[in-house]
N, C-alpha and C positions, 0 to 999 in steps of 0.2 A: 504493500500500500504506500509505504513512503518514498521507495526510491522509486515506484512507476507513477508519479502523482502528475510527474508536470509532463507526460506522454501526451503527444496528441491525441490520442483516444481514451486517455482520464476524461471524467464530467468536470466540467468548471469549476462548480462546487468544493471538488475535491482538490484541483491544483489550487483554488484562492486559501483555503486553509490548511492549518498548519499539520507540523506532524505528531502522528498519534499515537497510543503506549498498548501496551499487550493491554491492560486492563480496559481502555476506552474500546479497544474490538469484540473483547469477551462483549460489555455490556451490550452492545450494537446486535452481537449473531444474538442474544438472550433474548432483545427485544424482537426482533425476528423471530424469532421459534414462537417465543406469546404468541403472537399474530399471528403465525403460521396454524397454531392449536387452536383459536377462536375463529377462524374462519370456518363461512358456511361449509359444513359436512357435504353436499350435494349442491349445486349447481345447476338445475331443470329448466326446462324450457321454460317455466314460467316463471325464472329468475329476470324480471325486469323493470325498467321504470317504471311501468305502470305498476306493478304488481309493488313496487314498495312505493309510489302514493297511494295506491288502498289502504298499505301499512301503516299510513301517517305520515310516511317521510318527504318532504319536498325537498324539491331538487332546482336550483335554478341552471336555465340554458346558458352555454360560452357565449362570450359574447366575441366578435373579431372585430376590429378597428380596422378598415383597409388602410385608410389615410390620418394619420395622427402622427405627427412630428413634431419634436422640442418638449420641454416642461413646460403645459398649458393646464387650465383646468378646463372642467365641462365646458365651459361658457367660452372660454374662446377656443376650446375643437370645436364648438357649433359654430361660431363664428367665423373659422377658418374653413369649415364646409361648405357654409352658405356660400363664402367669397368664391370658393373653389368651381359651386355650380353654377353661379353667376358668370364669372370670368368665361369658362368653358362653351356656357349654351352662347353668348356674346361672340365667340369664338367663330361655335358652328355658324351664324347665324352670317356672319362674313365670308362664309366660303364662297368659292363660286357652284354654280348650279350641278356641274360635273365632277366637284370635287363633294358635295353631298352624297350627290346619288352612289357613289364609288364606296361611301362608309354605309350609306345603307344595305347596296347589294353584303356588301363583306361582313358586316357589323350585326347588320338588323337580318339579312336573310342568311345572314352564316353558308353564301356562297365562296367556293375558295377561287382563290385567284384567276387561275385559268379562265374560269365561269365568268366574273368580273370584264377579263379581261375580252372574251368572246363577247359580251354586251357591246362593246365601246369600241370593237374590230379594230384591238391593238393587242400588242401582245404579255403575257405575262410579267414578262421583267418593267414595263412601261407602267401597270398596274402598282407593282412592288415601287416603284418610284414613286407614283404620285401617293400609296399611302405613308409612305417613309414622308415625303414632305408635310403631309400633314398632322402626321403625328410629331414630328418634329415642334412644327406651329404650336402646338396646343401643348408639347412638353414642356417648353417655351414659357409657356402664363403660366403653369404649377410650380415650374421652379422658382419664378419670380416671386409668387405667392409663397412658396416657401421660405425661403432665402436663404438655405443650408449656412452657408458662409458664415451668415450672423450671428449663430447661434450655438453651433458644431462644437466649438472650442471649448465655451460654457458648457456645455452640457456634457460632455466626455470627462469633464473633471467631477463636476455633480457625481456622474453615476461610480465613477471609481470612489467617491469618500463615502454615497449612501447605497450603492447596490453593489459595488464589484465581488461582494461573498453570494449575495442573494440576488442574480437579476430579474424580473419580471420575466418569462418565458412568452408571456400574452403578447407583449408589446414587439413587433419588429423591431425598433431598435435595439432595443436591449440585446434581442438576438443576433441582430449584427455584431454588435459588440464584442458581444461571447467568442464569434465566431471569427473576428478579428483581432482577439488576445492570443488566440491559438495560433495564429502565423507570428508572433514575435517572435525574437532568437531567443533563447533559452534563458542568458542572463537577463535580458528585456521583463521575461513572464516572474522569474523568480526574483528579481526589482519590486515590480508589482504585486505582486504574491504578500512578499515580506514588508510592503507599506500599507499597503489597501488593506490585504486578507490579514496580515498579525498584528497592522498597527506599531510596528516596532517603529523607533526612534533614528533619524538618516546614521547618527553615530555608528549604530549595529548594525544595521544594515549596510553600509561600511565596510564595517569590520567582518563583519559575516561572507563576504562576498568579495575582499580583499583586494576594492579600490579605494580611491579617496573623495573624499565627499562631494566636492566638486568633478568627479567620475560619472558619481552616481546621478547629481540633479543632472548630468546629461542623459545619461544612460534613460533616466525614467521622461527626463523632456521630451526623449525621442522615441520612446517608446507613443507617448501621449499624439504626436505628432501622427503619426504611421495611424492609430486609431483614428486622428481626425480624419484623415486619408480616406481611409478603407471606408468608413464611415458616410461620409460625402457620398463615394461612387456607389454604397450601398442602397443609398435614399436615391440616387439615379432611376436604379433598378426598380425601385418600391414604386417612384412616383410614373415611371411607365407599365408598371404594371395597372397600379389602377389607374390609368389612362384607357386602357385597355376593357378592362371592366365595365368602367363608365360610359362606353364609348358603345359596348355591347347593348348593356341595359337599357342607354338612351336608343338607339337607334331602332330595339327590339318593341321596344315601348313608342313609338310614331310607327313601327308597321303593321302593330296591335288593332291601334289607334285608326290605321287604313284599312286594316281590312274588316273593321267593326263599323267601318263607315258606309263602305260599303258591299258588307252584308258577302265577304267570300273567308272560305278556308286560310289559316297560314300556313299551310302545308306544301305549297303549290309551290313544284320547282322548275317548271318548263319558263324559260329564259321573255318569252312571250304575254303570257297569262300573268307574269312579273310586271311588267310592263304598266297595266290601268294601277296595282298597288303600288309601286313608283313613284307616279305622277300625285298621287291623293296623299302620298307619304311628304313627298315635297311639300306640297300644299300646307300640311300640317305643322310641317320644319316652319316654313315662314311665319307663322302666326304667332301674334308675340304671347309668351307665357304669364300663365295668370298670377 
């Protein structure tokens, strides 16, 4: 346990803290075994949620944040939501007519490219471009909304003094984080290990590690650095993701909207029959939001 802690396939957990004695393992396998013997005897098929709210027990549902970045409270991740589907519908709402229809077919009818691209009598790669531009456009107004830059640096210190033993697994960042402690060099993690996770004093950690103090505040500066790094390019990722998402739902949600209008299946894949939900999908794009 102690000499495989800072392995890259240790749990975080286990590299942020320190090391442990024959006696703290006994009590660990002990409390294991308890729990081992009090767990349910049998298993049944009608082991399940429903069956223990009969029981009295409530359960509430995970909740997933797609889009939550920075130390905010409620009131401003709402805030920053709104702004988020403000900016974007604003977005679409500027495209040009051919640059809609292109997120509709691919977005809203979950046509793949090729298909797209046979609409518009160009070819694949031509498609791939112009959705790249426009996702580009619109990744564009999130990051600004966001403003990684601003905030990045703050906040990677926050979580190393209040979470780097316990991080939030809910939260993407946090995850990122986690996941960007494990690419440090080894001195790097066990820098951070022995300030964050033991709270030891730079002295001993120091001496423990056999630089000198001004060693170390580089050593852990640049560790902090590389986090702010990875970090950024990670929120890249997150924020085209839900670009992506948002991009599904809205689009999916105006060909709902067209073909409840008028009165046909959204099932319908013939490139043709596409064609009148299209036109009535446009329609509904245009119309300002209530």
């Amino acid at each position: 346990y102690n000499t495989e802690k800072l392995l890259p396939s240790a749990p975080h957990e286990v590299a942020a803290g320190g090391n442990i004695t024959v006696e703290q393992l006994k009590a660990w396998i002990e409390v294991c075994i308890a729990a081992l013997y009090n767990y349910p005897k049998s298993i049944a098929s009608n082991f399940s949620l429903e069956a223990l709210q009969e029981a009295g027990r409530e359960f509430e549902a995970p909740s997933q944040k797609v889009f939550e970045l920075g130390n905010r409270d409620s009131t401003e991740d709402t805030s920053l939501v709104n702004k988020v589907e403000a900016a974007l519908k604003q977005q679409l709402y500027t495209l040009k007519p051919d640059q809609q229809k292109i997120l509709l077919l691919y977005y809203g009818f979950e046509l793949n490219q090729t298909q797209v691209a046979d609409n518009f009598k160009v070819t694949q790669g031509t498609i791939a471009a112009r959705l790249k531009t426009i996702e580009l456009k619109l990744t564009k107004t999130l990051s600004q909304l966001s403003q990684p830059p601003e905030w990045v640096s703050q906040y990677v210190t926050g979580w190393l003094v209040n979470s780097y033993q316990s991080p939030v697994y809910s939260d993407l960042i946090n995850v990122a984080l986690v996941e960007a402690v494990k690419k440090l060099e080894q001195l790097e993690k066990e820098a951070l290990r022995l300030c964050y996770g033991q709270k030891m004093h730079q002295k001993s950690i120091a001496n423990q590690l056999q630089v000198t103090e001004s060693d170390l505040a580089l050593i852990t500066n640049n560790a902090k650095a590389k986090l702010e790094n990875y970090l950024i390019k990670e929120i890249d990722c997150i924020i085209i993701r839900y670009l992506k998402v948002w991009l599904s739902n809205t689009c999916k949600h105006i060909m709902k909207s067209a073909c409840n209008n008028l009165k046909v299946s959204q099932s319908l894949t013939n490139l043709e029959a596409l064609q009148p939900i299209l036109e009535e999908s446009l329609k509904i794009w245009q119309l300002p939001s209530k």
